[in-house]
C-alpha positions as CSV (number, residue, x, y, z in Angstrom):
1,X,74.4,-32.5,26.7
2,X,75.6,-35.3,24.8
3,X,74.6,-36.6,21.4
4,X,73.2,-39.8,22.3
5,X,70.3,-40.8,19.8
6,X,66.9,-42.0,21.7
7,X,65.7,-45.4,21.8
8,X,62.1,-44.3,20.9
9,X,61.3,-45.3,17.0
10,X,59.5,-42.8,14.8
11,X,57.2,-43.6,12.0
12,X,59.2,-43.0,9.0
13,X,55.9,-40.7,7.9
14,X,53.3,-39.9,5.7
15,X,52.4,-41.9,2.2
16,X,50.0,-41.1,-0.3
17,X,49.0,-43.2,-2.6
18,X,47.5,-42.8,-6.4
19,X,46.1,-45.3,-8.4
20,X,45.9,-47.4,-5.2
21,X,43.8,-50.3,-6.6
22,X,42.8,-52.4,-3.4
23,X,45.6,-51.0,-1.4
24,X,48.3,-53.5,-2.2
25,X,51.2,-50.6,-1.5
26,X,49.2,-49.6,2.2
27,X,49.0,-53.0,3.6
28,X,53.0,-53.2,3.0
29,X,53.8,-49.9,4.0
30,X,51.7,-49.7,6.7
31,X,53.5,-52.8,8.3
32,X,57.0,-50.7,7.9
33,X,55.2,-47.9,10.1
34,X,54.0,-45.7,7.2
35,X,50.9,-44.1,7.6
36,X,48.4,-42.8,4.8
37,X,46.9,-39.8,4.8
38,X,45.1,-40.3,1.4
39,X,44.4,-42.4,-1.2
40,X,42.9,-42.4,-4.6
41,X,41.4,-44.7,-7.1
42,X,39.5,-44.0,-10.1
43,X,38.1,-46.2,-13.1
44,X,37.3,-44.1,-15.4
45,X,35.7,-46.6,-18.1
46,X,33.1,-48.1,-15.9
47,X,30.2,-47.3,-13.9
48,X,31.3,-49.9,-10.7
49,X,34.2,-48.5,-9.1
50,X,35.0,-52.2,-7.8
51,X,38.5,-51.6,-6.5
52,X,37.7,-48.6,-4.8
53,X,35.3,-50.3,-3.0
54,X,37.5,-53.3,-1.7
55,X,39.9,-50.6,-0.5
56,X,37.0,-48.8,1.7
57,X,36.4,-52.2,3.3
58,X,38.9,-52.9,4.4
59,X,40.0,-49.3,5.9
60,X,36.8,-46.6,6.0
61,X,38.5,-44.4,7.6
62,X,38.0,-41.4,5.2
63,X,41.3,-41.3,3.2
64,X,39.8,-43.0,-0.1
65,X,38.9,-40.6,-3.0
66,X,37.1,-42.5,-5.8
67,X,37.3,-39.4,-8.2
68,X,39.5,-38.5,-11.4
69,X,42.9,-37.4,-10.1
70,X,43.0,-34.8,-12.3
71,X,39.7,-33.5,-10.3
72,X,41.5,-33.4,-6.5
73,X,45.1,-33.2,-7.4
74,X,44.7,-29.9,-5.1
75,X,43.3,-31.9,-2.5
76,X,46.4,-33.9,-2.1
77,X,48.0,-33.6,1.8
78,X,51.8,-33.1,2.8
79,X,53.2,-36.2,2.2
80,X,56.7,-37.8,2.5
81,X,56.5,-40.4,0.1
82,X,53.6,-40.5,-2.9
83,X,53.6,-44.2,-4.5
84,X,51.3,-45.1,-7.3
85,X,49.9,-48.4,-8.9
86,X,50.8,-50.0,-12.6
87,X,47.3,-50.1,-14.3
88,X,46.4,-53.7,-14.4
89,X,44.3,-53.3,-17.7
90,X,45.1,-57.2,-19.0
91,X,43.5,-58.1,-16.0
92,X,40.5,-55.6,-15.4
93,X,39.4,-56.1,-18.8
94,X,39.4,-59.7,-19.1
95,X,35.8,-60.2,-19.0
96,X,35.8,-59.0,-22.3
97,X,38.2,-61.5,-23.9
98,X,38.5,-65.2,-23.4
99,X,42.1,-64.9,-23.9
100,X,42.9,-62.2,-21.1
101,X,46.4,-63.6,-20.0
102,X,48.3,-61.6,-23.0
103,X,51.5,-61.5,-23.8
104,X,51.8,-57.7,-21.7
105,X,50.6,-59.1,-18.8
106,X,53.4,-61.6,-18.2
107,X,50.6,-63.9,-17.3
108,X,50.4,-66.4,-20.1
């Protein structure tokens, strides 16, 4: 036999991804050939769970948890890669100010 390598491309694996937001880190890693096996996004200061529910429309496929991560850390699949999302308080909160672009959020 010899060692020649095979022309067929593997997916470089499985991601799962915490604080996912609207699924920002999917959509890129998806397009490299990741696949995710789970996701989950919680916000834990308000009734509407509004990112949580952009994420499920764009992919209902089952992987979204919209609970506490401290509630379903067991629930967590094998993975390969675990990414997770800055909290992006400047901007979910900014209802409540008329002067949400802070100085923290780099947006002012």
């Amino acid at each position: 036999m010899t060692g020649r390598r095979s022309n067929k491309r593997e997916t470089p694996g499985r991601v799962v991804e915490l604080f996912a937001g609207v699924g920002g880190f999917r959509v890129a890693l998806e397009r490299s050939g990741w696949q995710t096996v789970w996701a989950n996004q919680w916000e834990p200061s308000t009734k509407a769970q509004h990112a949580a529910d952009c994420y499920r429309r764009h992919w209902d496929d089952g992987t979204m948890v919209n609970a506490d991560i401290a509630t379903v850390i067991d629930d967590v699949p094998e993975h390969e890669l675990l990414v997770g999302g800055f909290p992006c308080q400047d901007y979910s909160s900014w209802r409540a100010s008329p002067t949400w672009a802070t100085p923290s959020s780099g947006a002012s």
